[in-house]
N, C-alpha and C positions, 0 to 999 in steps of 0.2 A: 689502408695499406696492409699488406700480408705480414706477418709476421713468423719468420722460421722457427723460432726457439715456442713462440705464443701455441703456433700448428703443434708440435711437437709434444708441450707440456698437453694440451688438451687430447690429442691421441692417447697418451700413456694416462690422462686420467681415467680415459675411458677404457683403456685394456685393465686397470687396476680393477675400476669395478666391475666387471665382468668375473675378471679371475675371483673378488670377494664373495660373489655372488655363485659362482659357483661353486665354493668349498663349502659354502654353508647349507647346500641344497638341503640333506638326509642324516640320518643319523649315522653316526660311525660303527665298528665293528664292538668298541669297547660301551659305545652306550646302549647299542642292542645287547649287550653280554649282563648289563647292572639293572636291564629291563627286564630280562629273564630272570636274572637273581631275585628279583625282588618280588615278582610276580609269583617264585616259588614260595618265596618266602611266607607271602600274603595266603598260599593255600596251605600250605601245612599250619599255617596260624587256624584258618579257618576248618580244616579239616581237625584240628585238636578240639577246639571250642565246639563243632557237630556233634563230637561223638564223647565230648564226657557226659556223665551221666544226666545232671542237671539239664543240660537242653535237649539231650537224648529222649529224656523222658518228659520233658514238654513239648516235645513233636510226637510223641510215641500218642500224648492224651489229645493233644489237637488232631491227628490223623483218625482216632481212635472216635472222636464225639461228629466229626464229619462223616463218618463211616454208617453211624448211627443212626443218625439223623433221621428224624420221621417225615417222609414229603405230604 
């Protein structure tokens, strides 16, 4: 036997998840903005640590002994 209120709860379960399921698709505007943050962050870390001296000049001698090189 059909049931009205039964019909009813199972529709709107089903529009619930749907709606959940679509908020969650993608990233928002604020977590694309703390991706980018962070991503700068990560090169200017990385761009400090290239170019002090010490690894400056251990790529300067690795580049330098490859260059070399006797075939």
């Amino acid at each position: 036997m059909w049931n009205p209120v039964r019909g009813w709860l199972r529709g709107l379960s089903r529009r619930m998840r749907k709606d959940t399921m679509r908020k969650d698709a993608g990233m928002t505007t604020s977590e694309y903005a703390m991706g980018t943050i962070a991503a700068c962050a990560f090169a200017a870390v990385l761009y400090k640590v290239v170019t002090s001296g010490a690894v400056s000049g251990a790529l300067q001698s690795v580049i330098g002994k490859a260059l070399d090189a006797q075939f």
